[in-house]
C-alpha positions as MATLAB code, in Angstrom:
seq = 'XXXXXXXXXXXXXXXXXXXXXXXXXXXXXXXXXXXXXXXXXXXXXXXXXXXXXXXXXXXXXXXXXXXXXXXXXXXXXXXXXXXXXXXXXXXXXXXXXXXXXXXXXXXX';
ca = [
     -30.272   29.437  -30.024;
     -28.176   28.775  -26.504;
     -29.587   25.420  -26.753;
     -28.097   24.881  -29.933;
     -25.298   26.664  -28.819;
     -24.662   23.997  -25.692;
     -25.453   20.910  -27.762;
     -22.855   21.721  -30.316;
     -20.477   22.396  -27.665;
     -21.169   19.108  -25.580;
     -21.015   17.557  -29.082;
     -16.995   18.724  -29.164;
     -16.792   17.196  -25.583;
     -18.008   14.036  -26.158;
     -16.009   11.324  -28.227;
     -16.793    7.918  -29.141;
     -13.999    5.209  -29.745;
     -13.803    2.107  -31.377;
     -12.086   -0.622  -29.487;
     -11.310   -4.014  -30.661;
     -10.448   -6.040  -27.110;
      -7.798   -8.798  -26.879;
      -9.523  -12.644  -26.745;
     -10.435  -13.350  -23.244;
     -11.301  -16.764  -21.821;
     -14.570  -17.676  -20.714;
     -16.615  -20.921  -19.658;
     -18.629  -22.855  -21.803;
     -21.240  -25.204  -20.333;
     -23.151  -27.928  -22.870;
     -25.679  -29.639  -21.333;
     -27.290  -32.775  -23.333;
     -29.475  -36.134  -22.650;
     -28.039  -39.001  -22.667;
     -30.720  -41.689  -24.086;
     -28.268  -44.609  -22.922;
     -27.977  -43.500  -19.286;
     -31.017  -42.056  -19.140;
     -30.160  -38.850  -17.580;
     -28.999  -35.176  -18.316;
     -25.314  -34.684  -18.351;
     -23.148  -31.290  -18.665;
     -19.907  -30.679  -19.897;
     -17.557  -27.611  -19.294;
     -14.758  -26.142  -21.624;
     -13.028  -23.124  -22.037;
     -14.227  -20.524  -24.902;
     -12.641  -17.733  -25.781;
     -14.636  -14.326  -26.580;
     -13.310  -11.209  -28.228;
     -15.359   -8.194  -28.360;
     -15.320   -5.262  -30.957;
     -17.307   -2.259  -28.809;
     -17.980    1.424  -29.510;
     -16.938    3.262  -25.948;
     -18.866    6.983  -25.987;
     -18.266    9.133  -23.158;
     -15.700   11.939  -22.677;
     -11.880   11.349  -22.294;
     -12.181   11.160  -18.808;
     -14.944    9.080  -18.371;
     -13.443    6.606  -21.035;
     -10.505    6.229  -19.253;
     -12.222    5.583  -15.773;
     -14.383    3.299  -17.996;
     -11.296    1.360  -19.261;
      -9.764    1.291  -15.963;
     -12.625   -0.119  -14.093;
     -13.085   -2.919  -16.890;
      -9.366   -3.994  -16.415;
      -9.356   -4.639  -12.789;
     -13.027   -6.046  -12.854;
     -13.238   -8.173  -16.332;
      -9.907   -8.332  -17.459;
     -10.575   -6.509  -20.571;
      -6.950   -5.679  -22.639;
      -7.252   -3.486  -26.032;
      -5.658   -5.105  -28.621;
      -6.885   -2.002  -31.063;
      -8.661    1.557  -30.707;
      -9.135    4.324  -32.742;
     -11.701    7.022  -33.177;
     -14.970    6.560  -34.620;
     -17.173    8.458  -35.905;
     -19.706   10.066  -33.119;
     -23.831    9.574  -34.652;
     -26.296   11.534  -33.178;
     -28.420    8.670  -31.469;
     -25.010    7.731  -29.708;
     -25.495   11.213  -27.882;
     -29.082   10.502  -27.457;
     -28.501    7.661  -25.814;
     -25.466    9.002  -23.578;
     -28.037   11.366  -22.277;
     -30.513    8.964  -21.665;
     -27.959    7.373  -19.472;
     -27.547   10.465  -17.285;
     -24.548   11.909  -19.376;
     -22.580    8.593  -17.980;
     -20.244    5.829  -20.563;
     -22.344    3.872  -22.744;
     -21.122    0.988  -24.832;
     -22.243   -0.320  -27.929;
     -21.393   -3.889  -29.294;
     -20.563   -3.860  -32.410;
     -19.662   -7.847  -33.143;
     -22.903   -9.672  -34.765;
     -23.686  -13.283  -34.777;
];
């Protein structure tokens, strides 16, 4: 029963947000042969990325999370709100020693 007790508790602690991140710019490198010349050639141009991620961690941690991806990766929110906290997302937040996880939520 206390363990039931503490996982309902660390349940309350724990949140998960959704965050939709501003468009960043990234490189994009196409590399193709060349029958005429005979060789490889590359090309690079500039892409841009956005990412839609689910952040799950407590409010603290997210905002040392969102700090530390600012300074290091540029990333700006351009949306966030809460979302809706599954079980295996606290699975897997303990399986990564009770530190942030992210989950990408943009498919191809």
């Amino acid at each position: 029963m206390q363990q039931f007790k503490k996982t309902n508790k660390m349940k309350k602690d724990i949140v998960a947000r959704h965050w939709i991140l501003k468009p960043r710019s990234k490189n994009v490198s196409v590399h193709n042969y060349n029958e005429l010349l005979g060789k490889m050639q590359s090309a690079v141009d500039i892409g841009y990325t956005s990412d839609d991620v689910v952040v799950v961690g407590t409010e603290e941690q997210i905002r040392e999370f969102f700090n530390k991806m600012f300074w290091k990766h540029a990333w700006q929110i351009r949306d966030s709100f809460n979302y809706e906290l599954k079980d295996w997302y606290l699975e897997k937040y303990r399986e990564n020693n009770n530190e942030v996880i992210t989950i990408n939520l943009q498919t191809w």
